[in-house]
VOGU-3710 file (C-alpha; in Angstrom, 3 decimals, decimal comma):
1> xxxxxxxxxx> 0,000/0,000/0,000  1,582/3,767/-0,633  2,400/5,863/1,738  1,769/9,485/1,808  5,025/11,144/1,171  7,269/11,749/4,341  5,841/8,564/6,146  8,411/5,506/6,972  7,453/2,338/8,897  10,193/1,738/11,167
11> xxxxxxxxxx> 8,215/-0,935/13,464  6,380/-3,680/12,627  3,482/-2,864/14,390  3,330/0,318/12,272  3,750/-1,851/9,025  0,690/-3,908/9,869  -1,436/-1,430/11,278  -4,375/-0,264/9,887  -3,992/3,294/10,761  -0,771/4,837/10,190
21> xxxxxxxxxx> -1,179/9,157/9,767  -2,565/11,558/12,701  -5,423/12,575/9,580  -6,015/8,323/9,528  -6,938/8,562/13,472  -8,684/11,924/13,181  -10,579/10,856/10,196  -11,844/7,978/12,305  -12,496/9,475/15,268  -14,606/12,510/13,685
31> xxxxxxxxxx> -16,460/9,462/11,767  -17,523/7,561/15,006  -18,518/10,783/16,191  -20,358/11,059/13,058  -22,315/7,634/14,107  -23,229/8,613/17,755  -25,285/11,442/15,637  -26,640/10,039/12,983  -30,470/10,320/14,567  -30,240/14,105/15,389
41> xxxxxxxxxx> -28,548/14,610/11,759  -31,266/12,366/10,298  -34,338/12,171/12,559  -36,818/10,631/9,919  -38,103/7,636/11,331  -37,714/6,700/7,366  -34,115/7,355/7,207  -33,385/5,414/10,569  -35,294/2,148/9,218  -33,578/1,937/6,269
51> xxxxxxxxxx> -29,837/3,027/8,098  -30,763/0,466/10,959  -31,315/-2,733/8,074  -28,098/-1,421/6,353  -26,396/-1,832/9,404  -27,746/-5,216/9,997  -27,143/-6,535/6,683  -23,551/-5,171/6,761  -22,745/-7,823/9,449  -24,373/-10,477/7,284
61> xxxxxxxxxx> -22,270/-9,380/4,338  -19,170/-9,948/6,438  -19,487/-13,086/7,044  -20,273/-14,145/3,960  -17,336/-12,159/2,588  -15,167/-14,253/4,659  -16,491/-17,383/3,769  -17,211/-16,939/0,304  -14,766/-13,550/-0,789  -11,282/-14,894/1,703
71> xxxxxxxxxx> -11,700/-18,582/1,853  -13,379/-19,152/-1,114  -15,807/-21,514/-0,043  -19,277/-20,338/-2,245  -22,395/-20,535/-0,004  -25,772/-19,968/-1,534  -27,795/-20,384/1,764  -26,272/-17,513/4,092  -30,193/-16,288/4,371  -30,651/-19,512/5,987
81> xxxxxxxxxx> -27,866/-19,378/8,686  -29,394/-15,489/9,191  -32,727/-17,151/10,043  -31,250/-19,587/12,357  -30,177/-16,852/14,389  -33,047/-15,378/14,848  -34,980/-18,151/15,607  -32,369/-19,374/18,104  -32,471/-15,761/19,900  -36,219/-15,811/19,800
91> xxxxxxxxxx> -36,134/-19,619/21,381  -33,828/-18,590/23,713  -35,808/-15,609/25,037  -39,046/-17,162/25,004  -38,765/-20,836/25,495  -35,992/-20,047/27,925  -36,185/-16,894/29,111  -33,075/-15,470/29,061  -32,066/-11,697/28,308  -31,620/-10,587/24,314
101> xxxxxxxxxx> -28,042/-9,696/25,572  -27,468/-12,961/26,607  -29,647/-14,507/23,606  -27,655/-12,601/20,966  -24,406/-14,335/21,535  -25,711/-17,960/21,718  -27,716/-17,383/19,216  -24,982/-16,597/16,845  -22,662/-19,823/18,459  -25,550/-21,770/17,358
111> xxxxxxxxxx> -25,536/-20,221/13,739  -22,083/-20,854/13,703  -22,741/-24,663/14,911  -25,075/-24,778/12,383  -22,430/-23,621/9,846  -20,072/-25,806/10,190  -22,459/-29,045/10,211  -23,305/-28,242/6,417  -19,656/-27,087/5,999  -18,883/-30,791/6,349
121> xxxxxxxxxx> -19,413/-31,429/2,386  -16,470/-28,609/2,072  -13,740/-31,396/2,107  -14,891/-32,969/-0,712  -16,887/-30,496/-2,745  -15,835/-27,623/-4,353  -16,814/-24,549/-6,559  -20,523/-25,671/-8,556  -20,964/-28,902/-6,038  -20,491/-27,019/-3,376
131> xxxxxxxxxx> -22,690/-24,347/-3,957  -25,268/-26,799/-4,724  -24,741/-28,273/-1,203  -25,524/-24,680/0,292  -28,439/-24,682/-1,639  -30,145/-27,684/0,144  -28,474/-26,206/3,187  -31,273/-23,324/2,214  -34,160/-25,285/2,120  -33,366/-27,849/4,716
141> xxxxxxxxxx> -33,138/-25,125/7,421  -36,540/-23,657/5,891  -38,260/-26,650/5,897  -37,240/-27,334/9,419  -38,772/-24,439/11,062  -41,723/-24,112/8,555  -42,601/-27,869/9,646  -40,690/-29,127/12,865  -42,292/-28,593/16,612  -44,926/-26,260/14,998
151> xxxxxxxxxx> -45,838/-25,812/19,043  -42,704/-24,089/19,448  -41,377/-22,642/16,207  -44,872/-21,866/15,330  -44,647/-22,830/11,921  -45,769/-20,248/9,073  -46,838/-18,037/11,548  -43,298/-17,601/12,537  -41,921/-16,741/16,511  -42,542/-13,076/17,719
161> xxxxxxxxxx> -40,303/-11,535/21,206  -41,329/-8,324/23,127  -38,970/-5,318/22,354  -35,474/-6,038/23,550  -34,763/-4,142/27,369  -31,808/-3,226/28,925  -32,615/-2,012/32,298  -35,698/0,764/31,691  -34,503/0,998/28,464  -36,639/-0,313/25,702
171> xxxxxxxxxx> -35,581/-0,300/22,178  -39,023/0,154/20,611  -38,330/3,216/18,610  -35,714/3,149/15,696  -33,896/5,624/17,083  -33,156/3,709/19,965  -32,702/0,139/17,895  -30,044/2,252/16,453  -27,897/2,625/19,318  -28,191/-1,200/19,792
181> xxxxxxxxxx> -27,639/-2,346/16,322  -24,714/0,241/15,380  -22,209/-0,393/18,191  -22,340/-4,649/17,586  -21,878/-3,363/13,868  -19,000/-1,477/14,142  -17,499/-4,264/16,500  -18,368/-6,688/13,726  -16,194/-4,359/11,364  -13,330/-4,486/13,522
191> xxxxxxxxxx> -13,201/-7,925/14,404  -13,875/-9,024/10,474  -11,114/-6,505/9,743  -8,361/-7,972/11,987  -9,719/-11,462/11,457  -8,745/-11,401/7,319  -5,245/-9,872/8,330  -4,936/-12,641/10,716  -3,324/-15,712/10,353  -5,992/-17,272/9,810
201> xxxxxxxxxx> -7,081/-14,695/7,367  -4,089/-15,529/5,696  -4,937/-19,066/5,335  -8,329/-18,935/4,387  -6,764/-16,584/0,906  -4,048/-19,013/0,693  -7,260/-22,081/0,401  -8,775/-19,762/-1,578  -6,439/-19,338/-4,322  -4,828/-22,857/-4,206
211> xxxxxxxxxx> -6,254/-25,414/-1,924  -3,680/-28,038/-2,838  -0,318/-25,716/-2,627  -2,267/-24,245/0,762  -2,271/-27,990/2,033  1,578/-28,857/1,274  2,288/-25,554/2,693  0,857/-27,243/6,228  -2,364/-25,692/6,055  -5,519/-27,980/7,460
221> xxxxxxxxxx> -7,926/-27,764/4,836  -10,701/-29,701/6,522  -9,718/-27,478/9,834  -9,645/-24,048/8,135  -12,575/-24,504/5,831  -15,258/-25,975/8,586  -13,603/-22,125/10,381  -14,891/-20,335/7,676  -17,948/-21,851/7,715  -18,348/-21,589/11,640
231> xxxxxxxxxx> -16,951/-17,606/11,682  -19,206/-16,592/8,445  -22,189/-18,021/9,809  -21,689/-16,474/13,440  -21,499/-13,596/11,480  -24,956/-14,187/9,837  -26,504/-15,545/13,300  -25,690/-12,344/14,815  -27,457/-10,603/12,254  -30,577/-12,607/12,378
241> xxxxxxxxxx> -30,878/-12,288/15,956  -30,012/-8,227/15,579  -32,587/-8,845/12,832  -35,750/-10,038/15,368  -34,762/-7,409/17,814  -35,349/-5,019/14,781  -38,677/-6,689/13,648  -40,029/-8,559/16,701  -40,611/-11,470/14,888  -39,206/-13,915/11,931
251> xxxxxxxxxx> -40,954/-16,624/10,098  -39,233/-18,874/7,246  -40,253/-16,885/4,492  -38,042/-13,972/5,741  -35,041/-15,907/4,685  -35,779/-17,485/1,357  -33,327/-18,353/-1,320  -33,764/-14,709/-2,958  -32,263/-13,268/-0,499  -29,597/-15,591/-0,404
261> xxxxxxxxxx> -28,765/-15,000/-4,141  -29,119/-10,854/-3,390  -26,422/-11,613/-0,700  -24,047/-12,791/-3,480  -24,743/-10,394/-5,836  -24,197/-7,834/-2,773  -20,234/-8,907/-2,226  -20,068/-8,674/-6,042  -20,900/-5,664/-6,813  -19,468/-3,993/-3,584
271> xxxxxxxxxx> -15,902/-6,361/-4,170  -15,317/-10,019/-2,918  -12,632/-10,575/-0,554  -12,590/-6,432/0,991  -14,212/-6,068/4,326  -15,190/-2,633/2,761  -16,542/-4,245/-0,399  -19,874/-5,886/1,951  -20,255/-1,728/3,251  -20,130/-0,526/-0,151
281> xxxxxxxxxx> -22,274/-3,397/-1,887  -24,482/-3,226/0,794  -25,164/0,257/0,803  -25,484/0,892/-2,993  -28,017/-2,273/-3,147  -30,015/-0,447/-0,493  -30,414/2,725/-2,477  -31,139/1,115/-5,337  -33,688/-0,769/-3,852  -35,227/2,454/-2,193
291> xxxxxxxxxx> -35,368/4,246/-5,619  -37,138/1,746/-7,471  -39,825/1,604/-4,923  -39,875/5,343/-4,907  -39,966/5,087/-8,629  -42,810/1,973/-8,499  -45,838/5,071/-8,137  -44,334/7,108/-10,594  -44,761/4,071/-13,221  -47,807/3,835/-11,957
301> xxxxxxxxxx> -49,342/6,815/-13,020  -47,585/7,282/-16,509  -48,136/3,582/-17,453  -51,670/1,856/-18,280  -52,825/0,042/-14,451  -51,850/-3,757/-16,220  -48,860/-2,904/-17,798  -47,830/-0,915/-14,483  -48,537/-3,310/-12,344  -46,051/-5,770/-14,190
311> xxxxxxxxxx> -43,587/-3,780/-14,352  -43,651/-2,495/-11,260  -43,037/-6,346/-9,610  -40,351/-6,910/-11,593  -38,282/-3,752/-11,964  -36,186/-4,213/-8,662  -35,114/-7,782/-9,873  -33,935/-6,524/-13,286  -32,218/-3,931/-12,168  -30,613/-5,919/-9,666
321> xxxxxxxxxx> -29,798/-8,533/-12,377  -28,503/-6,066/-14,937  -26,018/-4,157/-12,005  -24,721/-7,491/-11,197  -23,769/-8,380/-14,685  -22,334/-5,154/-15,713  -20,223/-5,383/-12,537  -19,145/-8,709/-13,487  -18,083/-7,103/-16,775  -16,553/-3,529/-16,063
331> xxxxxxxxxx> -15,434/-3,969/-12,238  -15,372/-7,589/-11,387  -13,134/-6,424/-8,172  -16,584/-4,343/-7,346  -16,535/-0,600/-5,475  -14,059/-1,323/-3,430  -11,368/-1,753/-5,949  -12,878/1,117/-7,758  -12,319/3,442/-4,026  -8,311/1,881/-4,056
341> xxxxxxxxxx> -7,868/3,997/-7,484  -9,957/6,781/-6,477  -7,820/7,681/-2,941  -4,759/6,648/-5,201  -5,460/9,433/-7,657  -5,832/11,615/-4,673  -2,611/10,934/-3,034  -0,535/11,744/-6,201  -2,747/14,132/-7,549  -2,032/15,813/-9,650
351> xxxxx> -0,291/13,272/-11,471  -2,980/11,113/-12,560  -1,359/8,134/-13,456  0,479/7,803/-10,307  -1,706/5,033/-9,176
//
């Protein structure tokens, strides 16, 4: 990585840290302060729904970047793992009684358990066969709530909790779910962050890119693999469970395949394998998908009622379908490759092709 002119590592701390420049620590620290103010800067209750499932699926994305964007193992049921988290925090407060604060963390352990007993098939499958595996992952997890103990799971009706309390605090406005889901977001970030330049990060890129030179190098591939597996889907459980906090309840449908394949499509377009890639994709997805249903009236007054109402079902899908594909084409490395050139221009402006 450059190195703004002037600035030597002379440590090796310094060499492997993520900040390096006074501006790199005040930059963060006016940022965070930019987070604890986010609902006086933006106090639509709106705004705040759509910032708060941003947040939410921003932990999601991590773990999936780390399973599917560092270690390379493709998953095409990370929805799934999402919904077992929620329905092991809602089990866990309801069935069990115990605190959301205590919930939240078993609930993702169990996700992770979870993960790792369909990241079994990992040792022998690979690439198509293995993201064929995750697909019955998918429906096997759906099909088990949607039919299994409907006395406790409740079947299609889904499990719902009470808002989540800490002390007299209840997080029943989105202002407040805010404060809870942002902080275990940003810890996410940080712990995703030094996990990839970790050594096991290292490992899971070094599976990634050649599983057999990564196993004569020493590296456990069974070990490391069912890792990924158990990390990216503690990632997702602690996102379903932030998820039924956010929504008070969660039924199978919430989870389907769809949203697995959006989740995919999210790490492509916003780059696989860059911890900043699942903010990016995440974000930009979001928008998108805000515009089109802000655009979704407009078509319905300018188009005849049939034709509108087709259309109207089906534009967020396209769209979503064509970004992916001209990603895929013009940035396969997504938005996050595309910021790396962008703040390299800007460090040697103004020579342009310093980068």
């Amino acid at each position: 990585m450059t190195r703004p002119a002037g600035v030597f590592d002379v440590r090796y701390e310094q060499d492997v840290a993520i900040l390096r420049t006074i501006p790199q620590w005040i930059t963060l620290a006016l940022f965070l302060v930019f987070l604890a103010i986010v609902p006086q800067l933006f106090p639509s209750r709106f705004l705040l729904n759509v910032i708060n499932m941003i947040l939410i699926m921003i932990i999601a994305m991590h773990g999936l970047n780390i399973l599917t964007g560092y270690a390379g193992q493709i998953s095409v049921g990370h929805a799934a793992f999402m919904g077992v988290g929620a329905y092991a925090c809602a089990s866990f407060m309801t069935i069990w009684g115990l605190n959301f604060f205590i919930s939240l963390p078993l609930a993702a352990l169990t996700a992770g358990l979870v993960g790792i007993l369909f990241g079994l098939p990992s040792l022998r499958l690979k690439g198509f066969y293995l993201a064929m595996a995750t697909i019955a992952a998918q429906f096997i997890i759906t099909a088990f709530f949607l039919h299994f103990r409907p006395d406790l799971f409740r079947g299609a009706a889904g499990m719902s909790i009470e808002p989540v309390r800490l002390g007299s605090i209840v997080f029943d406005t989105q202002e407040k779910l805010y404060y809870l889901i942002m902080p275990i977001a940003a810890v996410m970030t940080y712990f995703g962050q030094n996990l990839v330049r970790s050594r096991l990060g290292r490992a899971f890129v070094a599976i990634r890119d050649n599983d057999l030179a990564a196993e004569i190098m020493g590296i456990s591939l069974f070990g490391y693999k069912l890792r990924a597996f158990f990390i990216g889907c503690f990632f997702a459980g602690t996102a379903g469970a932030l998820n039924i906090a956010f929504r008070w309840t969660v039924r199978p449908d919430q989870y389907s395949l769809m949203d697995s394949i959006w989740m995919l499509g999210i790490i492509i377009i916003g780059g696989m394998g860059s911890i900043l890639g699942g903010i990016l994709g995440t974000v930009f997805i979001k928008v998108l998908d805000e515009l089109v249903s802000a655009l979704t009236p407009f078509l319905g007054r300018v188009l005849p009622p049939e034709l509108a109402s087709r259309i109207g079902a089906s534009t967020g899908l396209v769209l979503f379908g064509l970004v992916v594909v001209l990603f895929l084409i013009l940035e396969p490395r997504g938005l996050a490759h595309r910021w790396e050139i962008l703040k390299g221009r800007f460090r040697h402006w103004p020579f342009t092709y310093g980068h």
